[in-house]
N, CA, C and O atoms as CSV, one atom per row, in Angstrom:
chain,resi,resn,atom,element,x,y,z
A,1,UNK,N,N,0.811,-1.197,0.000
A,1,UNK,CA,C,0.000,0.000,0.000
A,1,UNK,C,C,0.857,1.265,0.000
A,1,UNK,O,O,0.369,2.321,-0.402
A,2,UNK,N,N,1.964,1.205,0.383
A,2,UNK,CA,C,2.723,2.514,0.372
A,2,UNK,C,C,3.263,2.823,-0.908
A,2,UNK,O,O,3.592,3.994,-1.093
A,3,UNK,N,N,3.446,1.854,-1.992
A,3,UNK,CA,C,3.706,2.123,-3.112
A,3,UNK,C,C,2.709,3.210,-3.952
A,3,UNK,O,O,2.917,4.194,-4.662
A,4,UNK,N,N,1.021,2.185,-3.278
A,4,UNK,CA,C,-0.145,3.391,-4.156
A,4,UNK,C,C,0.071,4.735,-3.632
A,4,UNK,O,O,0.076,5.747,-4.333
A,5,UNK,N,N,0.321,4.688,-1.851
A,5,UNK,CA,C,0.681,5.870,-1.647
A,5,UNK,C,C,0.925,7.286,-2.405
A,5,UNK,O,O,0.257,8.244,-2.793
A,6,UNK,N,N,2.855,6.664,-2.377
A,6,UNK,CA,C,3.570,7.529,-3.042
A,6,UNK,C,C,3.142,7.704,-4.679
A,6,UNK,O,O,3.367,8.716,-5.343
A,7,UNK,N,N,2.766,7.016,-4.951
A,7,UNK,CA,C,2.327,7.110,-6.691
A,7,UNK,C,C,1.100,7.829,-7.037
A,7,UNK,O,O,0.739,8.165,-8.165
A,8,UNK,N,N,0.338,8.073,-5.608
A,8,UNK,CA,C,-0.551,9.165,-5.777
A,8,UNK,C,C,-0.410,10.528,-5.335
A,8,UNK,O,O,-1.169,11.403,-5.752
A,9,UNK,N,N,0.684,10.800,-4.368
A,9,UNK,CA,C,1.494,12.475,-3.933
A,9,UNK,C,C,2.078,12.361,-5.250
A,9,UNK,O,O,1.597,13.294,-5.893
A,10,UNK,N,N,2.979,11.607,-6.090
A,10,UNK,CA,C,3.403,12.334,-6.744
A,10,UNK,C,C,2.924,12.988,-7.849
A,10,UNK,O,O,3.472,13.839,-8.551
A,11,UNK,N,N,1.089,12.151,-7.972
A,11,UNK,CA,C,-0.007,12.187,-9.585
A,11,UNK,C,C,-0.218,13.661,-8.301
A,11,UNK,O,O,0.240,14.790,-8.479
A,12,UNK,N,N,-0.547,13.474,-7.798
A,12,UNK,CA,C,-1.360,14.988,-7.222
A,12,UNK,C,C,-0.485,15.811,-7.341
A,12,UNK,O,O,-0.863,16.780,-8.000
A,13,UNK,N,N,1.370,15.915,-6.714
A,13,UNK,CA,C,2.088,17.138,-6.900
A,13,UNK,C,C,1.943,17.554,-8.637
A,13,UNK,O,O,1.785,18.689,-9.086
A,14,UNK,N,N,2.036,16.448,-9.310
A,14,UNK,CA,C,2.352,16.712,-10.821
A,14,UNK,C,C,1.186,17.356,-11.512
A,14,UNK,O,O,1.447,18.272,-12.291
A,15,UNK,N,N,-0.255,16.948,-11.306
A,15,UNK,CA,C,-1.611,17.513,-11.880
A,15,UNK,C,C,-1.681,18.814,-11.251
A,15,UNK,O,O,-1.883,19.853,-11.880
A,16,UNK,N,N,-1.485,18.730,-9.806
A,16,UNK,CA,C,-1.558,20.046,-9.540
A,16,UNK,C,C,-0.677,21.378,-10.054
A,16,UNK,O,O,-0.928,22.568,-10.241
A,17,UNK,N,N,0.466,20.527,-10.172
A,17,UNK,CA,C,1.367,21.763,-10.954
A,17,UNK,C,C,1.106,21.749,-12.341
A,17,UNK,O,O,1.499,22.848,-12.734
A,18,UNK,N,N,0.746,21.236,-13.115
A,18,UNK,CA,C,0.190,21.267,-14.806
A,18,UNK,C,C,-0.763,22.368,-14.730
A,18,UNK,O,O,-0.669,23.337,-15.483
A,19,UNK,N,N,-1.968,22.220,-13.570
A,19,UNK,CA,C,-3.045,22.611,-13.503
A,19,UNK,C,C,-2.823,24.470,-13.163
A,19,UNK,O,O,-3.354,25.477,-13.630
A,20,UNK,N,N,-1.679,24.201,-12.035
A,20,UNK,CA,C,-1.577,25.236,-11.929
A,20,UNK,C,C,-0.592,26.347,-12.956
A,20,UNK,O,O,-0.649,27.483,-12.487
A,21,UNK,N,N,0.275,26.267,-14.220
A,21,UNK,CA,C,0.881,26.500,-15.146
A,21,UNK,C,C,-0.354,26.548,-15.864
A,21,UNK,O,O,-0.651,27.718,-16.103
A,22,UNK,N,N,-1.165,25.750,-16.288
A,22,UNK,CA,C,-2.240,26.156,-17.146
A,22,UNK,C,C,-2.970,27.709,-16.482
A,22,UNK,O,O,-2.964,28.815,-17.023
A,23,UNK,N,N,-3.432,27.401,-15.444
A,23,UNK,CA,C,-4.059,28.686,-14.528
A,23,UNK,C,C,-3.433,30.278,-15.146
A,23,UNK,O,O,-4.065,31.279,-15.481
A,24,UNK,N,N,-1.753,29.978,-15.124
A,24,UNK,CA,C,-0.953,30.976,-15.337
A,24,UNK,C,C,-0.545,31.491,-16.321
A,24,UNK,O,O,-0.112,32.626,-16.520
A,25,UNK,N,N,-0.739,30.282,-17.237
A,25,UNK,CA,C,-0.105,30.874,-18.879
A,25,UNK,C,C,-1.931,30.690,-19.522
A,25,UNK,O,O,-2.462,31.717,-19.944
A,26,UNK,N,N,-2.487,29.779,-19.533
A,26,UNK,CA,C,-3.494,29.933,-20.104
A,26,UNK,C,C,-3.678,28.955,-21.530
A,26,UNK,O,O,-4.697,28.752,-22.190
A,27,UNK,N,N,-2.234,28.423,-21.732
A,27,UNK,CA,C,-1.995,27.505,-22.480
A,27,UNK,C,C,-2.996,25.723,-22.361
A,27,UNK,O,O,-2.971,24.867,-21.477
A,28,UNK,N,N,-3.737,25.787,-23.634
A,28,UNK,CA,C,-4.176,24.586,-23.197
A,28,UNK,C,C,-3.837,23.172,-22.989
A,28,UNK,O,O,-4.415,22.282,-22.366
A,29,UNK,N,N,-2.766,23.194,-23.660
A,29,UNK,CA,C,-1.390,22.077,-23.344
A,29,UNK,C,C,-1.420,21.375,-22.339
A,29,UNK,O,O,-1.539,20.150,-22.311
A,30,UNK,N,N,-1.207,22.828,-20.559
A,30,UNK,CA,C,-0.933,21.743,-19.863
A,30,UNK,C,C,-2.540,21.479,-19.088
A,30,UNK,O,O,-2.275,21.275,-17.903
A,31,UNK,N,N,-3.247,21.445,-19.179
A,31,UNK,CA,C,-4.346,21.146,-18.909
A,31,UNK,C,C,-5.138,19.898,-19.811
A,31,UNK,O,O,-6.162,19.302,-19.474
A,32,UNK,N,N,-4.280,19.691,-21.139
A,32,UNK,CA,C,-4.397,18.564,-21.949
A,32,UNK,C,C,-3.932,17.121,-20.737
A,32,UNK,O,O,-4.441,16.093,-20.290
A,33,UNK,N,N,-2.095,18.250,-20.594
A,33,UNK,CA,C,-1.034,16.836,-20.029
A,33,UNK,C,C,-1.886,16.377,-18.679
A,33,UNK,O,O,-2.104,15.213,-18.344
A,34,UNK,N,N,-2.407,17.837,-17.840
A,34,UNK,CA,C,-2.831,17.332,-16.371
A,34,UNK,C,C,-4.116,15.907,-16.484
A,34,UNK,O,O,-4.263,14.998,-15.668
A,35,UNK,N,N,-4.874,16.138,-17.745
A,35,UNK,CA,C,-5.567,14.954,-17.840
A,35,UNK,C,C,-5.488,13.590,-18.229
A,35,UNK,O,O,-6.189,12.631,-17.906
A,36,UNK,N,N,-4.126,13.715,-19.277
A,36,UNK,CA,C,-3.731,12.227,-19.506
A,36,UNK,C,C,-2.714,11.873,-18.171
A,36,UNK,O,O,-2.442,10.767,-17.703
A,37,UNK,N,N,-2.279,13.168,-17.755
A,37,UNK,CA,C,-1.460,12.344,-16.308
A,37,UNK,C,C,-2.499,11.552,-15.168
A,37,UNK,O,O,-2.318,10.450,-14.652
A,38,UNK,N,N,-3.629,12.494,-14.967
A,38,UNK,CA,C,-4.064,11.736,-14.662
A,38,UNK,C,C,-4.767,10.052,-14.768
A,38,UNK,O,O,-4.734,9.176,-13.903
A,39,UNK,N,N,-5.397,10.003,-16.176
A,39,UNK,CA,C,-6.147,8.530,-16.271
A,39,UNK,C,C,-4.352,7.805,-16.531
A,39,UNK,O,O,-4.452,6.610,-16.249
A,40,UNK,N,N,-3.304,8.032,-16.823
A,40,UNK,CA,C,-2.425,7.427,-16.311
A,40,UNK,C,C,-1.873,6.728,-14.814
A,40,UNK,O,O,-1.271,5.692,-14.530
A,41,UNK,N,N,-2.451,7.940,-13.998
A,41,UNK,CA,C,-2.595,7.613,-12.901
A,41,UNK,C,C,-3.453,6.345,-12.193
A,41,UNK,O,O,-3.222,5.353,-11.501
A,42,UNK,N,N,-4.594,7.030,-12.820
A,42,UNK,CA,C,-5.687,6.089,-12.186
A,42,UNK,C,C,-5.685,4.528,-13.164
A,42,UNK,O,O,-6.405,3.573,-12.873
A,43,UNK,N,N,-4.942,4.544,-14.071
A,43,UNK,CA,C,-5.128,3.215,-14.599
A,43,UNK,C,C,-3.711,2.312,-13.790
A,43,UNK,O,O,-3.766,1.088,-13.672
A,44,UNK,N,N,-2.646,3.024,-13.345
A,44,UNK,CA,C,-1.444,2.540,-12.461
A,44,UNK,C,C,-1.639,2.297,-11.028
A,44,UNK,O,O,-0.974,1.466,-10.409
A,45,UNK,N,N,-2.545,3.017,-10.508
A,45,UNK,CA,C,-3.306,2.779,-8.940
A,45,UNK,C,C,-4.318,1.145,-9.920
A,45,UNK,O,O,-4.361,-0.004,-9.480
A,46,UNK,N,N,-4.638,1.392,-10.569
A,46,UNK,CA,C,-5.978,0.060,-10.342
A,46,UNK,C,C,-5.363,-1.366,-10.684
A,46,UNK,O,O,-5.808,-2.481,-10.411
A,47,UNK,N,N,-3.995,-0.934,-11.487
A,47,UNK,CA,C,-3.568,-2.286,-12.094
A,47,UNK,C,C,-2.939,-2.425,-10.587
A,47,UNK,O,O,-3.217,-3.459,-9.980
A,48,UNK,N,N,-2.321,-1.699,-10.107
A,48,UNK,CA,C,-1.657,-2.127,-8.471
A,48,UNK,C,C,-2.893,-2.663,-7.619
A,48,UNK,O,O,-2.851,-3.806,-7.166
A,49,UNK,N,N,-3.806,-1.977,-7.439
A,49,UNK,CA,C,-4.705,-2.599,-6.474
A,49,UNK,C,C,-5.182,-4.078,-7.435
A,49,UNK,O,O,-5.059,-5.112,-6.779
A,50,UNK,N,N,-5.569,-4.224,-8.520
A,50,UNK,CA,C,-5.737,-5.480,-8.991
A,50,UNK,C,C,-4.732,-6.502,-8.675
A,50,UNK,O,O,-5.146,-7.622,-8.374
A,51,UNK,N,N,-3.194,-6.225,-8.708
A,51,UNK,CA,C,-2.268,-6.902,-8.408
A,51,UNK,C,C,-2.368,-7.861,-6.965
A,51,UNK,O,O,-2.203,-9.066,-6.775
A,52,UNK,N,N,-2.724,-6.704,-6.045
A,52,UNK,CA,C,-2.603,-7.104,-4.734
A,52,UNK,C,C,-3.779,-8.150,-4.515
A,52,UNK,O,O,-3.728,-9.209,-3.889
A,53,UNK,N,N,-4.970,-7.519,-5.269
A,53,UNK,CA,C,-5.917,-8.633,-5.216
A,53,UNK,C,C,-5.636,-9.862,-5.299
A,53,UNK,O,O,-5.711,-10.665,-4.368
A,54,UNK,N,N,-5.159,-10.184,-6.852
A,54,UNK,CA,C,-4.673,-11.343,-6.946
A,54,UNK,C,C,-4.067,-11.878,-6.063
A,54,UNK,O,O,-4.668,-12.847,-5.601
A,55,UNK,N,N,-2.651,-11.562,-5.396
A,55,UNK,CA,C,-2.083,-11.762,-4.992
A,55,UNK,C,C,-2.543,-12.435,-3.845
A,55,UNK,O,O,-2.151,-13.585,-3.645
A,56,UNK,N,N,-3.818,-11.534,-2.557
A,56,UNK,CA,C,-4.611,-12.224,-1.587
A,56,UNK,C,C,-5.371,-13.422,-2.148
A,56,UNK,O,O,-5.595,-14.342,-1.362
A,57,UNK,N,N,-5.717,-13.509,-3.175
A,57,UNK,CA,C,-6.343,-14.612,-3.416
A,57,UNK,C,C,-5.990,-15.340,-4.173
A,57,UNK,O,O,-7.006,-15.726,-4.750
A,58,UNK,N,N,-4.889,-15.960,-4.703
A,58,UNK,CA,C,-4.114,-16.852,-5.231
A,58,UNK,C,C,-3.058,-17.407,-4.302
A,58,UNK,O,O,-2.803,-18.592,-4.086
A,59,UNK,N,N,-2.380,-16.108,-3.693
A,59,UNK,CA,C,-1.712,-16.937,-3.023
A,59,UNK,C,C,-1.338,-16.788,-1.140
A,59,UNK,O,O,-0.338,-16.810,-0.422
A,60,UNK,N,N,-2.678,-16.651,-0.996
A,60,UNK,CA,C,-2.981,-16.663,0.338
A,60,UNK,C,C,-2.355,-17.865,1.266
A,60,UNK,O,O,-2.732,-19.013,1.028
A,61,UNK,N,N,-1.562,-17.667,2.147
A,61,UNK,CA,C,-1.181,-18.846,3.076
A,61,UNK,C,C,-2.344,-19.527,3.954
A,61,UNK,O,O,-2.082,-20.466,4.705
């Protein structure tokens, strides 16, 4: 679990700073990147939590 952790401070430091550079320049670019960073995100949190799933239930002691 500390892996999803950190892999989500760093999707939040990173969207938030895209988000906030978009705010500032106005450029729609990074407000493009802040959204594919995100479903990048969220598809790397789910394949991890799927992982672990498996993992409890395959190879549960």
């Amino acid at each position: 679990m500390v892996i999803v952790r950190i892999l989500i401070l760093f999707a939040a430091v990173g969207i938030g700073a895209s988000l906030l550079a978009w705010l500032l320049t106005g450029n729609p670019r990074y407000r493009q990147w802040a959204w594919n960073f995100t479903r990048g995100t969220l598809l790397a949190v789910l394949l991890v939590l799927v992982l672990f799933a498996f993992e409890r239930i395959f190879f549960s002691a």
